[in-house]
N, C-alpha and C positions, 0 to 999 in steps of 0.2 A: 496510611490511608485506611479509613476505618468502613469497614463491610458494606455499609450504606449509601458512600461514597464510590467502592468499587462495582459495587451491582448497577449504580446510575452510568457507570463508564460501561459497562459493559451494555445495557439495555439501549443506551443512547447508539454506542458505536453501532451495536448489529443493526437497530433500525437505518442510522444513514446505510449501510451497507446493502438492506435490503431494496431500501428506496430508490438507491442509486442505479443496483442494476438495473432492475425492473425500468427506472425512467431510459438508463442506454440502452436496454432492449429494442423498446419502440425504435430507436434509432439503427441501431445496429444489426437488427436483426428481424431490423423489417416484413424482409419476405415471411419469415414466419407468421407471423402476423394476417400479412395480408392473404395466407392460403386459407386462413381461417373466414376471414370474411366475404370469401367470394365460393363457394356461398359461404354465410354466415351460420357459424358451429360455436354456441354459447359454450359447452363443454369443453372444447378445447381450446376455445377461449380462455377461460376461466384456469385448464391446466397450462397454459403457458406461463399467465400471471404468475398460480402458484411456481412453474418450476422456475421463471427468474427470480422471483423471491425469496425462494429457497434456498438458490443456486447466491444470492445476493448476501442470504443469511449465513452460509459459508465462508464465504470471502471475508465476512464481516471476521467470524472465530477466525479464521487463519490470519489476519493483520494483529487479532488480537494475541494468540498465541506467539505469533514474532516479536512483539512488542514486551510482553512481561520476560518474554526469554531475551531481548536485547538487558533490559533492565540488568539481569542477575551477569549475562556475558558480561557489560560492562563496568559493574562491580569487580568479576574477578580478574578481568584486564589490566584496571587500574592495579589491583593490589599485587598482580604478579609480575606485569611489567615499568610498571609506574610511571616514571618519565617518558618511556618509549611509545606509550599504549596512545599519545595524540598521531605519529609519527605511524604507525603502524595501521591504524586509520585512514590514515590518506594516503595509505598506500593501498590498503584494501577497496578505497573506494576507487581511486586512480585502477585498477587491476578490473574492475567491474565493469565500471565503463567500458573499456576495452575489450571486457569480455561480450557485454551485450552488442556490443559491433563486429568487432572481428569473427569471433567465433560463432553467433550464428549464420554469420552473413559468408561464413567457410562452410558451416553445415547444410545452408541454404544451397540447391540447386538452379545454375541457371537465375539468379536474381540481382537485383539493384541492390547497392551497398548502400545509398540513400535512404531508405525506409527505416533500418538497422541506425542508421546515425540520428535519423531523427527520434526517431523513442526514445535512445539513448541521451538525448539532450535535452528530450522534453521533461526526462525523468529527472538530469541531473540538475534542469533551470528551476524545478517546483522544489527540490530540494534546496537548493542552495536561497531560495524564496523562506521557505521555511527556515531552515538553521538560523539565516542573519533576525527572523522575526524570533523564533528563543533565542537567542543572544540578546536580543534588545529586549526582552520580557523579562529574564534572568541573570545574567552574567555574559561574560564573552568568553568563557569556557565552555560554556555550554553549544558552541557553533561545530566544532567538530563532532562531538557525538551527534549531535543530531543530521548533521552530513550522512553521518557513516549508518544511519538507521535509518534515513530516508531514503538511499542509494542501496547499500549494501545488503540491507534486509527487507527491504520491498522487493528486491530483486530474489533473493532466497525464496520469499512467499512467490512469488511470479511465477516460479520455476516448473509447476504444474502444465499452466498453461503456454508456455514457453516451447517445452518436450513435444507439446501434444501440435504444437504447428499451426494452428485454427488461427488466421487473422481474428476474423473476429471476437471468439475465444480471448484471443490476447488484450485486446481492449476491452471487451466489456468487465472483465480481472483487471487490469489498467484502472481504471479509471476509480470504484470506489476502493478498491485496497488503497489509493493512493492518500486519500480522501480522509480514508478511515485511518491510515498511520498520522496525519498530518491532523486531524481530530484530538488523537491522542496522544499523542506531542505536546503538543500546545496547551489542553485541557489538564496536564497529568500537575502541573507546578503550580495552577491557578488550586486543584482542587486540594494539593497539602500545603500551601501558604496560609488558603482558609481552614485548612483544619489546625495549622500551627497558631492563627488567630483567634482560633475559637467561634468560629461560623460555621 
């Protein structure tokens, strides 16, 4: 993929990333919002935009950073374990899942194991969304790895906000990291077919 190509992947993803927070702000984190406009404080207005923006344009580089480091992991999986490396995959992501259940919902005090299962499936429904969509875009090899990158290493980038406890926090990270891996996913095969085309 040639420089021109990757600056477009990269400027595209951080904008959704930026945009995304920023719109689940309003949502999420409403009350902030609203201490602003009662009364109404254009300046701190205005720094809340910037910090979900900001805060959105992070997210963005941290999905992006997981994603060319999936790249090179998966390269050298293949080449070191070869046959095993599909196998070892689904077992890392089966291990994940589990771990996003179990273990915080053992670290959690006093809480519903319910919440913990739900992420956890909402994470692993939009992936398994995703894989069979590059499977049917490229090959049917391609459903595993992108299992294992949509589960596995969304969850790695997560891990930030995971530690730090913040419901909300957790979701508004949620929502475009997911977004932004599932961008460049999908994106990453369309933009070197047309460069192997000559577009």
């Amino acid at each position: 993929m040639n420089s021109r190509k990757w600056v477009r992947l990269f400027l595209t993803t951080l904008l959704i990333g930026g945009v995304l927070t920023l719109l689940s702000s309003f949502i999420i984190k409403s009350n902030s919002y609203a201490e602003v406009f009662q009364p109404f404080q254009m300046f701190e207005l205005l720094g809340l935009l910037l910090f979900f923006s900001g805060l959105g344009f992070i997210f963005s580089i941290i999905s992006q950073m997981g994603f060319f480091a999936y790249l090179t992991v998966h390269q050298f999986g293949k080449g070191i374990f070869k046959g095993s490396w599909t196998s070892i995959q689904l077992f890392l992501v089966a291990f994940t899942i589990f771990d996003l259940i179990y273990f915080r919902y053992q670290a959690a005090e006093d809480a519903s194991i319910w919440p913990y299962v739900f992420t956890a499936l909402a994470l692993l429904m939009i992936s398994l969304g995703t894989a069979y969509v590059k499977a049917k875009e490229t090959n049917r090899q391609a459903f595993v790895p992108a299992l294992f990158f949509m589960v596995v290493v969304t969850s790695i980038e997560w891990v930030p906000v995971l530690r730090a406890g913040s419901v909300d926090y957790v979701w508004l990270m949620f929502i475009p990291l997911v977004v932004c891996n599932v961008y460049q996913l999908l994106l990453l095969h369309r933009l070197t077919a047309s460069e192997e085309t000559g577009k």
